[in-house]
DSSP file (Angstrom, degrees, kcal/mol; ACC not computed):
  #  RESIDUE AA STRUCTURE BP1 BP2  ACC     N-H-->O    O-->H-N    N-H-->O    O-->H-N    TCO  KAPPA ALPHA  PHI   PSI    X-CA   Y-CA   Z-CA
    1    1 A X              0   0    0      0, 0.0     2,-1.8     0, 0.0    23,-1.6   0.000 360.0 360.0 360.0 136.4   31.4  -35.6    2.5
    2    2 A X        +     0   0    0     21,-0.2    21,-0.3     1,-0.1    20,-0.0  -0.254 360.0 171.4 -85.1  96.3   29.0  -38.3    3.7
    3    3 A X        +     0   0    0     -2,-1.8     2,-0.3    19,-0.4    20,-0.1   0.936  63.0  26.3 -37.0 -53.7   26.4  -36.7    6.3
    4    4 A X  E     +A   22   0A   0     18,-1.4    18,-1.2     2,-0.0     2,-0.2  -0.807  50.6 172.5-134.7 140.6   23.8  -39.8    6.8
    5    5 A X  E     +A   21   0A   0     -2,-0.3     2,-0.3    16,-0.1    16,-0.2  -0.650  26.6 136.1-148.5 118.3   23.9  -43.6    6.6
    6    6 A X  E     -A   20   0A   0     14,-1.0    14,-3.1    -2,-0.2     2,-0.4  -0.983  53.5 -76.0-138.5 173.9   21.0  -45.5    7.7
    7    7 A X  E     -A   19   0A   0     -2,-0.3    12,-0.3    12,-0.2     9,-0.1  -0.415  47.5-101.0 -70.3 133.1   18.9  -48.4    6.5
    8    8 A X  E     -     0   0A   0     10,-1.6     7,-9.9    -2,-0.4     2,-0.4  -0.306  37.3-157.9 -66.6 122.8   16.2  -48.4    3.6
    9    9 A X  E     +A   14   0A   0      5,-0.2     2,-0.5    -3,-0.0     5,-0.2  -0.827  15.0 178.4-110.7 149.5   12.9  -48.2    5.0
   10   10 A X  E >  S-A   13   0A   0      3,-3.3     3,-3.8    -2,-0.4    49,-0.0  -0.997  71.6 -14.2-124.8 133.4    9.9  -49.4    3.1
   11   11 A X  T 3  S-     0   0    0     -2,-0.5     3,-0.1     1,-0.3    -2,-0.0   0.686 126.2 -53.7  25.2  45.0    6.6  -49.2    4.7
   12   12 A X  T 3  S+     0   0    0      1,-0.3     2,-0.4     0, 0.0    -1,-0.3   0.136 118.5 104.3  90.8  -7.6    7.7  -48.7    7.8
   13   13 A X  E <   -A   10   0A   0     -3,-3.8    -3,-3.3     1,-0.0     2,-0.4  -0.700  69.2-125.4-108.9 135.3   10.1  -51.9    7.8
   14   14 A X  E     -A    9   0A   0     -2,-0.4     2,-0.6    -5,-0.2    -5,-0.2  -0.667  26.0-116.5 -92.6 163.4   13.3  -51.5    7.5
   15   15 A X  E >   -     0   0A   0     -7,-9.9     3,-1.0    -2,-0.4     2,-0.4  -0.716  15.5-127.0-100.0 143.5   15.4  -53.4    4.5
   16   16 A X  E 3  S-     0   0A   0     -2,-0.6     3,-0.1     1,-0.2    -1,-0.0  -0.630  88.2  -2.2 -88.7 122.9   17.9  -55.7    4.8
   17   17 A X  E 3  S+     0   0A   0     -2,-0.4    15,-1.9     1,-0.2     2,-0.5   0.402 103.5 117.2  85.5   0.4   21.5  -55.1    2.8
   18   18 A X  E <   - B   0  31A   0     -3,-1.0   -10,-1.6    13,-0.2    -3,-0.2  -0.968  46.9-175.2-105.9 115.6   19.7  -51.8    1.4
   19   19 A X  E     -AB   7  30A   0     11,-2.6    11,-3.2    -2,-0.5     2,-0.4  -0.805  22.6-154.4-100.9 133.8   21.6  -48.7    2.5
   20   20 A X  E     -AB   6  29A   0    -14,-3.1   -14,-1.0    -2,-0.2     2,-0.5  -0.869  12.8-170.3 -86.0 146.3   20.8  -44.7    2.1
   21   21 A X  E     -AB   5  28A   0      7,-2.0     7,-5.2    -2,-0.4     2,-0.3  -0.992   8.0-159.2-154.8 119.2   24.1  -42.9    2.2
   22   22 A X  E     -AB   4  27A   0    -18,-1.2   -18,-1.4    -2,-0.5     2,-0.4  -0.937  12.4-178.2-101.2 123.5   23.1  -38.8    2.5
   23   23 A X  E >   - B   0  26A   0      3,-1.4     3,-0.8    -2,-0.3   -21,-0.2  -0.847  52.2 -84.9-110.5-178.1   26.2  -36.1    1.3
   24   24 A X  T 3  S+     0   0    0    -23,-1.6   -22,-0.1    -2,-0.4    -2,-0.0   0.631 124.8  12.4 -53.4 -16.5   25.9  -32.5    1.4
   25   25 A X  T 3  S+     0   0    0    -24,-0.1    16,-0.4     1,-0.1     2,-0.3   0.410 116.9  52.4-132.4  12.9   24.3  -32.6   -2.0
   26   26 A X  E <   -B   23   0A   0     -3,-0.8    -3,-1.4    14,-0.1     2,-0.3  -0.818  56.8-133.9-135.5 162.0   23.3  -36.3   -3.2
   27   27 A X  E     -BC  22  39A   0     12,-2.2    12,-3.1    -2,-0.3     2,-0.4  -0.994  24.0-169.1 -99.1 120.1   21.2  -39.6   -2.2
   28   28 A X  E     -BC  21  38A   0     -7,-5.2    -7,-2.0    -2,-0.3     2,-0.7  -0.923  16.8-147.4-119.8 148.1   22.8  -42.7   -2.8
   29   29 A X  E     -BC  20  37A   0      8,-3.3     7,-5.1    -2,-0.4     8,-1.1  -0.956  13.5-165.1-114.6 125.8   21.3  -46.4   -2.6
   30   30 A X  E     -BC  19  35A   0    -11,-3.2   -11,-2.6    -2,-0.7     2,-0.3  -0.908   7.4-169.7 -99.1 116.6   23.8  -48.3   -1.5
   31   31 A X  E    S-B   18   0A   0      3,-2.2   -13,-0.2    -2,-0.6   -14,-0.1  -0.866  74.8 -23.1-126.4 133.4   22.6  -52.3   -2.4
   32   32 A X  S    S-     0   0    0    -15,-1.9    -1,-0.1    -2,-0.3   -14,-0.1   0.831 128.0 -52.4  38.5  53.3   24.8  -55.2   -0.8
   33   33 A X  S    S+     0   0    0    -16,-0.2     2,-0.2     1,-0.0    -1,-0.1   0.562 122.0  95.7 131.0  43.3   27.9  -52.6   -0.6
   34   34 A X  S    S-     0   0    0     51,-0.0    -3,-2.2     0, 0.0     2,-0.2  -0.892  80.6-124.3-153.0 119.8   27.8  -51.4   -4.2
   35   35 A X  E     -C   30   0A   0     51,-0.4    51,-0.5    -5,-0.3    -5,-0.2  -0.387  29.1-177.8 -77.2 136.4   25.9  -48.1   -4.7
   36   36 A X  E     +     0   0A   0     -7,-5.1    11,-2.7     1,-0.2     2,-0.3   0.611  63.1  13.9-107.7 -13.8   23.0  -48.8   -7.5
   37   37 A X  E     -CD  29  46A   0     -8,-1.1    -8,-3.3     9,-0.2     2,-0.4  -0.984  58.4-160.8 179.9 149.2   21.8  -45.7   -7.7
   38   38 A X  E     -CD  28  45A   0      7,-3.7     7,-2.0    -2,-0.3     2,-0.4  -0.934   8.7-154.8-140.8 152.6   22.1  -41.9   -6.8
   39   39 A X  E     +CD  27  44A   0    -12,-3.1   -12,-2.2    -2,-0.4     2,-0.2  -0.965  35.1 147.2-109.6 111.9   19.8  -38.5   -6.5
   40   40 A X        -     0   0    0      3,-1.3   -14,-0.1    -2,-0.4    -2,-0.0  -0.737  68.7 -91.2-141.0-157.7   21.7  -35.0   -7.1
   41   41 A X  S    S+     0   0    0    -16,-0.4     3,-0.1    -2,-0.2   -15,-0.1   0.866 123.3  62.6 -89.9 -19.4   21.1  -31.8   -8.3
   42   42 A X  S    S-     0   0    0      1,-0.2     2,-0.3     3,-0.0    -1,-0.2   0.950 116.0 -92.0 -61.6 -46.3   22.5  -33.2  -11.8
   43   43 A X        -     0   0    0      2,-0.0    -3,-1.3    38,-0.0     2,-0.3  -0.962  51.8 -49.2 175.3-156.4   19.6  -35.8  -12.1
   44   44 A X  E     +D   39   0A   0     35,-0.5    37,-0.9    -2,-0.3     2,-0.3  -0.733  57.1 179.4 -84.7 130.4   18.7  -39.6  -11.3
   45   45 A X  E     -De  38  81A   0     -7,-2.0    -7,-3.7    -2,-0.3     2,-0.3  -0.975  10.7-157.6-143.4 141.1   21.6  -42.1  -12.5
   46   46 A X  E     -De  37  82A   0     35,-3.0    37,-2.0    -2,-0.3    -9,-0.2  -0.911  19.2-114.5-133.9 156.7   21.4  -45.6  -12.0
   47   47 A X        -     0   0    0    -11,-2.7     3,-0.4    -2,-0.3    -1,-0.2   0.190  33.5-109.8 -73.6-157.0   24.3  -48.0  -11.9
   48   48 A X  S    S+     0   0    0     36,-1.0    -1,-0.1     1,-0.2    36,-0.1  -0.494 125.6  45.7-101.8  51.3   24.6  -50.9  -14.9
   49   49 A X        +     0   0    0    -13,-0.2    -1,-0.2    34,-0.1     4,-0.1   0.270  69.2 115.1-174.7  46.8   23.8  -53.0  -12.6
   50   50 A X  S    S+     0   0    0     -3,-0.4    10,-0.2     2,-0.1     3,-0.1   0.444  91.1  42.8-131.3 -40.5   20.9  -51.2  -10.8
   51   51 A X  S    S+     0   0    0      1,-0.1     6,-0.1     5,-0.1    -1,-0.1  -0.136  79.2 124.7-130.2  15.2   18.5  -54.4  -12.2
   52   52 A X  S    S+     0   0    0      4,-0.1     2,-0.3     1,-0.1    -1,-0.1   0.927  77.6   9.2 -64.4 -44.9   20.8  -57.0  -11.4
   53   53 A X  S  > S-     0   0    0     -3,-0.1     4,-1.7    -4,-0.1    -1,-0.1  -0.849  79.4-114.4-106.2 151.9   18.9  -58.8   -9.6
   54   54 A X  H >> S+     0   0    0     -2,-0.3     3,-0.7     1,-0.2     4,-0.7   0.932 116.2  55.1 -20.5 -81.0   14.8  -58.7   -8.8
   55   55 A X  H >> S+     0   0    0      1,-0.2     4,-1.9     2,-0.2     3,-1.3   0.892 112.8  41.2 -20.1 -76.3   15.2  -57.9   -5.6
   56   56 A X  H 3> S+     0   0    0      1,-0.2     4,-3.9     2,-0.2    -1,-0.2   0.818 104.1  64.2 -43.0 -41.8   17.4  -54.9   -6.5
   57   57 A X  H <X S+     0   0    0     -4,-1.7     4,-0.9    -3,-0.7    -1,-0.2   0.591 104.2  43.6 -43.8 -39.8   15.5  -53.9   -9.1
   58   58 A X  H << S+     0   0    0     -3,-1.3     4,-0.5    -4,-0.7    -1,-0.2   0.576 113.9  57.6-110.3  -9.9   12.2  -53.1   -6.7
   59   59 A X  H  X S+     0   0    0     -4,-1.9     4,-4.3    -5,-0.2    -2,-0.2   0.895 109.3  38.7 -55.2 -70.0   14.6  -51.4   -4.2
   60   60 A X  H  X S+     0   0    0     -4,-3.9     4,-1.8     1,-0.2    -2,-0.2   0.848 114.1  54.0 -63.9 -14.9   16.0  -49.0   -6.5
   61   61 A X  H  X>S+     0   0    0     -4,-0.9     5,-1.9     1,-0.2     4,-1.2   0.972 111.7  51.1 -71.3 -35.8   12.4  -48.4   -8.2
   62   62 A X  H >45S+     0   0    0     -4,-0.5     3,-1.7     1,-0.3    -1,-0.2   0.942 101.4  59.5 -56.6 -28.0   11.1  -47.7   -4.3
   63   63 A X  H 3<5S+     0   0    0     -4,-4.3    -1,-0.3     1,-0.3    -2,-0.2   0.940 112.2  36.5 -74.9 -21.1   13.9  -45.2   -3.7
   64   64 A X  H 3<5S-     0   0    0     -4,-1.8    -1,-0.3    -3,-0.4    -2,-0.2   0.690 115.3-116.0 -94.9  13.6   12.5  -43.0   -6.7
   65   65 A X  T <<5S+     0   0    0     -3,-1.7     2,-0.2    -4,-1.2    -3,-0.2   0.907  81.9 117.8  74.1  38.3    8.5  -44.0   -5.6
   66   66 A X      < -     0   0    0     -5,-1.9     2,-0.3    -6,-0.1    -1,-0.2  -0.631  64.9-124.6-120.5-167.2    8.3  -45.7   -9.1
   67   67 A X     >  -     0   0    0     -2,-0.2     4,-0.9    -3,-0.1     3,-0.4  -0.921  32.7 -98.7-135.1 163.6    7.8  -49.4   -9.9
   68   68 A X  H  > S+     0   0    0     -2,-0.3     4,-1.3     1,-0.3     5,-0.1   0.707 125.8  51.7 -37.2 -59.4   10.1  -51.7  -12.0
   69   69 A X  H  > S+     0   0    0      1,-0.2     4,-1.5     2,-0.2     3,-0.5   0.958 107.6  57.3 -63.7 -62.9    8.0  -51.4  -15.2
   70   70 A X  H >> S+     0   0    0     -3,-0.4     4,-4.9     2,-0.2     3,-1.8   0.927 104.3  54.7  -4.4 -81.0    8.2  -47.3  -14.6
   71   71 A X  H 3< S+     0   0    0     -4,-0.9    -1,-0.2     1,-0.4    -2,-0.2   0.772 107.5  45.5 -36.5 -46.7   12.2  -47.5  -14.6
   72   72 A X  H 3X S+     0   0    0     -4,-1.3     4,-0.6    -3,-0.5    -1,-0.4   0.588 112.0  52.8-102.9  -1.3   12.5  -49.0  -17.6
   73   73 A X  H << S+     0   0    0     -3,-1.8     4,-0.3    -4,-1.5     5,-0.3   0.824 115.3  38.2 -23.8 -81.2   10.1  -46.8  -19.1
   74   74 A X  T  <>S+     0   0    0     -4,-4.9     6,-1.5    -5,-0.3     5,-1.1   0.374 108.6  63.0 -84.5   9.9   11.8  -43.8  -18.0
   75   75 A X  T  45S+     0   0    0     -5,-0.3     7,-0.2     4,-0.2    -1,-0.1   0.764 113.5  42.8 -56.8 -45.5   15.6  -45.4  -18.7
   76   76 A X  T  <5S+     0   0    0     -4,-0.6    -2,-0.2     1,-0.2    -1,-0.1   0.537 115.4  46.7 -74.4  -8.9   14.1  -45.5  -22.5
   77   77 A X  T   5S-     0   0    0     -4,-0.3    -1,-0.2     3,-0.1    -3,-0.1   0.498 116.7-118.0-131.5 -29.8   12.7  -42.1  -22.1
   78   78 A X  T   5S+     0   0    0     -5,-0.3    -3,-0.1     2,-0.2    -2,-0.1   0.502  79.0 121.2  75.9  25.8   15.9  -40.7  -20.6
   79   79 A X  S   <S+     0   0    0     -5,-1.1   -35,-0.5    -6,-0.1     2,-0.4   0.769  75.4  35.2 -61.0 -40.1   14.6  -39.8  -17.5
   80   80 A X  S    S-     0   0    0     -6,-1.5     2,-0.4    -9,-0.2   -35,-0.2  -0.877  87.9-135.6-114.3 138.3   16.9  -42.0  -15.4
   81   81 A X  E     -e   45   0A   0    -37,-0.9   -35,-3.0    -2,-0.4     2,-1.1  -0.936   6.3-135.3 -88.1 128.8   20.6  -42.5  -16.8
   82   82 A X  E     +e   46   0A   0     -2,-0.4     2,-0.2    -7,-0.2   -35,-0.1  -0.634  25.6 167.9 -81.2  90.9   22.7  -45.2  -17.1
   83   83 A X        -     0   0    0    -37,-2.0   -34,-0.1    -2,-1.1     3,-0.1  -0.670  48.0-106.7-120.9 169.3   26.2  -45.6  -16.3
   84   84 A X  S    S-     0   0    0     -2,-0.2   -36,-1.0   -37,-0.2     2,-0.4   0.832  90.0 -35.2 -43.6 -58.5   28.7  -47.8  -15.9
   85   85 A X        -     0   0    0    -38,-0.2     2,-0.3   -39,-0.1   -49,-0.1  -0.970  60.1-112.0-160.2 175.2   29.0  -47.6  -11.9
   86   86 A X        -     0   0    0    -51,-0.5   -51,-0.4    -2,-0.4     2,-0.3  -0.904  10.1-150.1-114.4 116.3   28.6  -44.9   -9.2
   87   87 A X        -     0   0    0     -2,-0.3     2,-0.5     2,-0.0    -2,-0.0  -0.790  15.5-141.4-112.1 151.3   31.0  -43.3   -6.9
   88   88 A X              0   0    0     -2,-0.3   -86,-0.1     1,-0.1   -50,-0.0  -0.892 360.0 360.0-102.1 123.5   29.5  -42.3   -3.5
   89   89 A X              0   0    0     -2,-0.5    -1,-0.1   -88,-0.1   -87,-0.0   0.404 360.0 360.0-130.5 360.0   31.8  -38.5   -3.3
């Protein structure tokens, strides 16, 4: 059940078309209406399309505190999973 929805802040500003969506046990970034990426007690998964654009790309790295170059570090590493897409439940 979804708890929380507000806008992604960065450094005090909020971001535009980047969403947090809180349930009772996950974090999702929701960007432009299609969640890229999720936090839960299974681990960090990001969508296949989690790098689609730049712009997205340096969202979803803010929401784990990484940077871009990071991500794809820890995608290879197998820190972060990839899958096909992300249901917000």
């Amino acid at each position: 059940m979804i708890k929380k929805v507000e806008q992604f802040i960065w450094e005090g500003r909020p971001i535009v078309n980047q969403i947090i969506v809180t349930t009772s046990d996950s974090c999702y970034l929701v960007s432009y209406g299609k969640a890229v990426a999720v936090k839960d007690p299974m681990g960090a998964f990001l969508s296949k399309d989690w790098d689609y654009s730049r712009t997205t790309a340096k969202y979803v790295a803010r929401f784990f505190d990484r940077s871009v170059k990071e991500m794809r570090k820890l995608i290879k590493e197998e820190v972060f999973k990839v899958i096909p897409e992300i249901t917000i439940k």
